[in-house]
N, C-alpha and C positions, 0 to 999 in steps of 0.2 A: 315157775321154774327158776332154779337159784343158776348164779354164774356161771357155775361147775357143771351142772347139767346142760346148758348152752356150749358151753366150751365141749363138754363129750359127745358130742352132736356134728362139728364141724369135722370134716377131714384131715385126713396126716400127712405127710407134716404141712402143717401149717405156725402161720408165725405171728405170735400172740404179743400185742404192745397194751399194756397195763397203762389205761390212760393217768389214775392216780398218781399212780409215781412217777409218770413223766412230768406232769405238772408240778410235781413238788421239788423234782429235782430244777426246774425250769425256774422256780421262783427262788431257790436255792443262790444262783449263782447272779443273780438277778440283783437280787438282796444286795450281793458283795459287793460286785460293780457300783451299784449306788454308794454304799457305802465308802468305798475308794476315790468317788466323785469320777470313776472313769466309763464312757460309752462301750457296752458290748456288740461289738457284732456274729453273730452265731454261723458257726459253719455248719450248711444245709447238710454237707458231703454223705452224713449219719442217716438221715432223716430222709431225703430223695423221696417225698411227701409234700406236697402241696396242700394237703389239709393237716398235717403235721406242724410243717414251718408255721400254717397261721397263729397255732398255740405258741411256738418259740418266739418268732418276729414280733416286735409291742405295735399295736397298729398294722402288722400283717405287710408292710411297704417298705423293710429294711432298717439298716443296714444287714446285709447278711455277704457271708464267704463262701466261694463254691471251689470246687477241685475239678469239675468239668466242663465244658462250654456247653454241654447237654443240660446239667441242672441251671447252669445262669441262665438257659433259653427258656426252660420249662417254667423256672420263676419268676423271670418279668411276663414273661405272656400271662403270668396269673398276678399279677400288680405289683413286684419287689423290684423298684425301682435304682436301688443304689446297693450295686453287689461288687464285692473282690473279688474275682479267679485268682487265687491263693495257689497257682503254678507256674514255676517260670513259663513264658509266652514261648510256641514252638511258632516263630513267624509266616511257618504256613496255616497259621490258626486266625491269623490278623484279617484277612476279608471277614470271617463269622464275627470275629469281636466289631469291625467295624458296622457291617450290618443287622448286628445287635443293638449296638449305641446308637443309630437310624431311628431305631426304635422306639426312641425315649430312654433306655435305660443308660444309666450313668453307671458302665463296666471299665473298672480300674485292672490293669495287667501287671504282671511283676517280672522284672527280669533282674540278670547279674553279671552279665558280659558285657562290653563294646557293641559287638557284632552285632545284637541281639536290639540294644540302643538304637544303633543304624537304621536298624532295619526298621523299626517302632517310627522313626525319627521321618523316615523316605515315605511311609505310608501314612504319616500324618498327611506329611503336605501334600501327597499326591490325592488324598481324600478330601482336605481341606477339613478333618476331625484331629483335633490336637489330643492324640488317646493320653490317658491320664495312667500314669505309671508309680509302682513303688519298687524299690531299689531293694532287693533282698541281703538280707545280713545273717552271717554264719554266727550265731551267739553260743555254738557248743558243740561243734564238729560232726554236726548230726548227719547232716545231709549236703545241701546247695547254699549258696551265698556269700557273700566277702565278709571279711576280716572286719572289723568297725573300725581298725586307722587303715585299710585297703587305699593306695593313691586312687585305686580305680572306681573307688567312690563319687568324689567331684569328676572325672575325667568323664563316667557315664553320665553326671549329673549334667556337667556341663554339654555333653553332647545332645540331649535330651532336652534342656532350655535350648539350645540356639539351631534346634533342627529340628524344630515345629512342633516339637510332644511338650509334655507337661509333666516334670515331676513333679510329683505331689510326697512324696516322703521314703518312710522307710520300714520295710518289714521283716520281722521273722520270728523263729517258731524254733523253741525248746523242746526237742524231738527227744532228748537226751531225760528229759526229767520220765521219758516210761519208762527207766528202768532207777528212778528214787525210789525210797520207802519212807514214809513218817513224813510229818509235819515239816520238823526241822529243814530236813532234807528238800521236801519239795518246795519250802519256801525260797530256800537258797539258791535254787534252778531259778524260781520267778526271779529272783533279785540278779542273777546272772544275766537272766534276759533280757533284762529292765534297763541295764545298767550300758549294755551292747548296742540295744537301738539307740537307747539316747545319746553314747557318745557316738553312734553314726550320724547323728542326725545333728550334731556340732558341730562335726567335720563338713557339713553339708553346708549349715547358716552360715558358719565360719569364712568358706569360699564364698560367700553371698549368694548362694543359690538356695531357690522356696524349700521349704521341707515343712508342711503343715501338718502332715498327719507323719505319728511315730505308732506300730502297731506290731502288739507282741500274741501272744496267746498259744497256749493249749490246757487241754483239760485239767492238768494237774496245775499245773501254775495258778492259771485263772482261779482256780478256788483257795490256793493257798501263798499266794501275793499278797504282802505286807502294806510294800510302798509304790506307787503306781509314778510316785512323779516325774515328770516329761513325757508321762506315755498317753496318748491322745486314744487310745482304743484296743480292747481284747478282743482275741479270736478265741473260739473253744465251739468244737463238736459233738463228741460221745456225749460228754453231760447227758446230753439229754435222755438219754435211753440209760447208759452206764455200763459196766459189762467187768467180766471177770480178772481182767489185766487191772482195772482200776480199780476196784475192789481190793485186790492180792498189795496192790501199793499205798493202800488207806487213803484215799482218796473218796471212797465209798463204802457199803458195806452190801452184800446181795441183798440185804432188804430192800436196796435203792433199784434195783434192778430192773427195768420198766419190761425188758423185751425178753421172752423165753420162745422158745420152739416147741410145740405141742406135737406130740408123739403117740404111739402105740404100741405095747408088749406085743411081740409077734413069735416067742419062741421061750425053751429057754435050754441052756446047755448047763446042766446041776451040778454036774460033777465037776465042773471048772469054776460054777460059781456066776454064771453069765447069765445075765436076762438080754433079749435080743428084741430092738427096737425099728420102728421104720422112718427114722434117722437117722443115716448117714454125713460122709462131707458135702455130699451135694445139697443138702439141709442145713446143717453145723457148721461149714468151711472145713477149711483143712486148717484153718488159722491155730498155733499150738503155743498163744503168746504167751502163759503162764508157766510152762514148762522149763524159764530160765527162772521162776520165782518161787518163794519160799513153800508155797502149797502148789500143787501141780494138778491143777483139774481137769486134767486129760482133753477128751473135746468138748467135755462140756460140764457143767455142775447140775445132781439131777432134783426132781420137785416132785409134790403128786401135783394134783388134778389142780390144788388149788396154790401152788406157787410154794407151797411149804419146803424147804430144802431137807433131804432125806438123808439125813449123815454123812457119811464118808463115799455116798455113792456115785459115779462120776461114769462119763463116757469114756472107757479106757481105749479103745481102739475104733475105728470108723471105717467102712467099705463105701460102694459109695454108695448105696440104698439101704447099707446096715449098720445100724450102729449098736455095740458091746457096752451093755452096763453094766459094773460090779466095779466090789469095794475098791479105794486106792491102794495103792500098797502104803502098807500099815496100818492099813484101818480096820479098826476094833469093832465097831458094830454088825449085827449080824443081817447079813442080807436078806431083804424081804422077797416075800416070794409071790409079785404082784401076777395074777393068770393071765395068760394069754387075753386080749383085749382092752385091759388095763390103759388109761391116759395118763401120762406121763408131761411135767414140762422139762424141758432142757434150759440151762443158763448158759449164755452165749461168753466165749474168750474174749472176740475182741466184734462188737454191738454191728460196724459196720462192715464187715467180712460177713457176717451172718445173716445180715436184713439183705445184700444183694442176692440173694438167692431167692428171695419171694419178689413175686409181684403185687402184695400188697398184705396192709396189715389187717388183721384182726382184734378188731379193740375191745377190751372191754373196758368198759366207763366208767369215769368217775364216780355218776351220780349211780348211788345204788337201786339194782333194779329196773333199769335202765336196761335195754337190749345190747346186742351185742351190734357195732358197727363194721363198715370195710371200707379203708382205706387206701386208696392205689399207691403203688410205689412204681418210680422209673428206675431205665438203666441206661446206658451206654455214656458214651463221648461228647 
């Protein structure tokens, strides 16, 4: 039985991870890092896979980044012992991180207020666990975090040294580079980044306060950073899967694409030109990150059976159990007229909006001829 006929086998939708080109894209960025001489830590956030992360993580035991206090639980229970929660700390989260770090695991918090300092600072010493903090730095007005000459930098730092916690350095995250295009471009984001932590992390030594670890990353940078020097460690998530927003910024190309959504013809409306699938947003997301970019692939980018991309044909519209495929506008090729039952794959926008929708992946394997695998995925908090 070949792939394609395993794959037509399993039910709709269901959510297909190509272990091939996760792996390629994994040794991909891997590569770089080495090459840079700089340590990568990988954000699980994508992946929320515990047989996943073993292929990302080198040795399976970290470092790695999380975005929930649910996946840092799920990942030291299964041996990743040295993880970032890569979200400012909501300090009524500090009992779960304390009694996580009970645990063994060595979970690092980030915060970017005073208050927020305080309050890290009160529940050290009241635990007698000196939680280990990094200081977040706004490097491109994307989101959260100080200025890199912010006063409020030493002020939190120092309050953080002398009220039981432990800072350990300085973080942030070039939010701004998903909307570069080209090399150039996204190199210039890395070097913006680069350039932001390390002078926070001056202003830090400068006041004689610790700042050991300087830590930047996102997907785009990470692969197209130059010069790394002063930076002690990348972050980057999608890589690993990859998805249509990174693709659309050359960062990738859909050949890289690890993860599609397997689907099935269930109708079609001719006279509009629509084939009607059983994909919808509750499958797809409602995610429509390409839709400020220079190709617009609607919800989705569509494939046959065996991952092939089928011209111009895209998910233009989504309900929430149905999803509309037909050409994009202006697109020339003629639509095919796959019958009712037809397997179909979908290309995901944006790789982590689309994987939380299943509970688990369907792999197919590297090694050829090989069966098809299942992977559990989590969710929540």
């Amino acid at each position: 039985m070949t792939l394609a006929d395993r794959l037509r086998a399993l039910p709709t939708p269901s959510l297909i991870l190509d272990e091939g080109r996760m792996l390629r894209n994994i040794e991909r960025l891997r590569t770089h890092m080495d090459t840079l001489g700089v340590a990568l830590r990988p954000h699980l956030k994508t992946v929320k896979s515990v047989e996943a992360a073993r292929r990302v993580l080198a040795g399976g035991h970290g470092p790695a980044t999380v975005s929930t206090l649910r996946e840092a639980e799920v990942f030291a229970a299964a041996g990743v012992k040295d993880i970032l929660y890569a979200v400012g700390i909501s300090t009524d989260k500090l009992a779960r991180v304390l009694a996580l770090r009970a645990t063994g695991c060595d979970l690092t918090i980030v915060l970017d207020s005073a208050a927020q300092a305080e309050a890290v600072a009160r529940a050290s010493r009241r635990s007698g666990d000196s939680l280990p903090v990094l200081i977040e730095i706004d490097c491109d007005g994307h989101r959260s975090g100080l200025a890199p000459d912010d006063p409020q930098i030493v002020a939190i730092g120092r309050s953080l040294h002398e009220g039981g916690a432990t800072p350990r350095g300085v973080v942030t995250h070039a939010g701004e580079s998903y909307g570069a295009v080209g090399p150039d471009a996204l190199a210039a984001f890395a070097e913006q980044e680069r350039a932001a932590a390390v002078a926070a992390a001056t202003v830090l030594r400068t006041a004689g306060l610790p700042c050991p670890v300087v830590s930047v990353g996102s997907t785009p940078t990470a692969h197209f950073a130059r010069d790394l020097t002063g930076v002690t460690e990348v972050r980057a998530g999608v890589y690993v899967f990859f998805d249509l927003v990174m693709a659309g910024i050359g960062v990738c190309t859909s050949d890289d694409i690890a993860l599609s959504v397997l689907t099935t013809v269930i109708g079609h409306q001719k006279a509009r030109g629509w084939i009607i699938i059983d994909a919808g947003w509750m499958a797809l997301s409602r995610d429509r990150g390409t839709a400020s970019q220079a190709v617009d692939q609607g919800y989705g980018l569509v494939c046959d059976i065996k991952g092939r991309v089928l011209g111009d044909l895209i998910v233009v519209s989504a309900n929430q159990e149905h999803g509309i495929v037909a050409l994009r506008p202006g697109g020339e090729e003629l639509v095919p007229d796959p019958p009712v039952g037809t397997k179909l794959r979908i290309l995901p926008n944006h790789a982590c909006a689309t994987g939380t929708q299943f509970d688990r992946y369907e792999v197919a394997p590297a090694e050829a001829g090989a069966p098809l695998t299942h992977w559990p995925r989590f969710r929540g908090w």
